[in-house]
N, C-alpha and C positions, 0 to 999 in steps of 0.2 A: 574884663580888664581892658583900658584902653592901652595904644602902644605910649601913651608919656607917664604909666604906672607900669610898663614892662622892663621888664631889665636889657639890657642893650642889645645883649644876643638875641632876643627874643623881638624886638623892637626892628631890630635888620630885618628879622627873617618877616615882620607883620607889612611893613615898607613894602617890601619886594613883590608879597603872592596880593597887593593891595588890585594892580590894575591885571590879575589872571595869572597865568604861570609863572612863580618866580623860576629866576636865572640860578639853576644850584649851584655853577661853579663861580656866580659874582657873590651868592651868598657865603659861601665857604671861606673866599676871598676874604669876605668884610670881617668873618669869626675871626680870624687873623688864627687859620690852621696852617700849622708849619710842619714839615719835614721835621721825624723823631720823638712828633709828639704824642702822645698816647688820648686820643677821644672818644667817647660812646654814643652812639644814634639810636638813642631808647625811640623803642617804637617806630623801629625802624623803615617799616612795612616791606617795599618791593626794593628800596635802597637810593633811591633821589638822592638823598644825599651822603650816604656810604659809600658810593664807587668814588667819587669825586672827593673825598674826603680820603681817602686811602690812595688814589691818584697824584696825592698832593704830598704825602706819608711816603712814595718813592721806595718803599720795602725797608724804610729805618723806624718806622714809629709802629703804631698798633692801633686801628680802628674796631671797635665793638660793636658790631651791629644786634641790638637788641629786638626783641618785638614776641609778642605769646602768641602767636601763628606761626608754624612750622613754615608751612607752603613758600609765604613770602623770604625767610630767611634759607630756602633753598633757591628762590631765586636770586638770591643778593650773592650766594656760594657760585649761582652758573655764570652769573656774570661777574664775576671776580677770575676768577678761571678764565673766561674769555679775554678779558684785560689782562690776563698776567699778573695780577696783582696776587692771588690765593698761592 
């Protein structure tokens, strides 16, 4: 799939990791996540983009961090707890 057959969101996030590590809180930015909103980070892994998605959530909205590896989604729970966020 090139990024001008991807869907927008997905086309942000191809833009971004193009020249190495994208920027996850200018990517979350460009999702247009708001404060109260309810989103899911299927495949979550270690949470790159679920801390800063929940960051942005301010404890009014609800972020779902998914992923079928335990280990990683115990690490997205210590650091949430660290942030204040859990």
């Amino acid at each position: 799939m090139t990024s001008k057959e991807a869907s927008p969101a997905l086309n942000i996030i191809m833009k971004a990791g193009s020249g190495g590590f994208a920027n996850q809180d200018g990517i979350v930015r460009q999702l247009g996540i708001k404060a109260g909103m309810t989103v899911a980070d299927l495949g979550c892994g270690a949470g790159y983009f679920t801390i800063p998605m929940a960051r942005i959530m301010q404890n009014t909205g609800k972020v779902y961090a998914v992923d079928v590896l335990s280990a990683p989604l115990e690490s997205v729970k210590s650091q949430a707890k660290l942030y204040g966020i859990l």
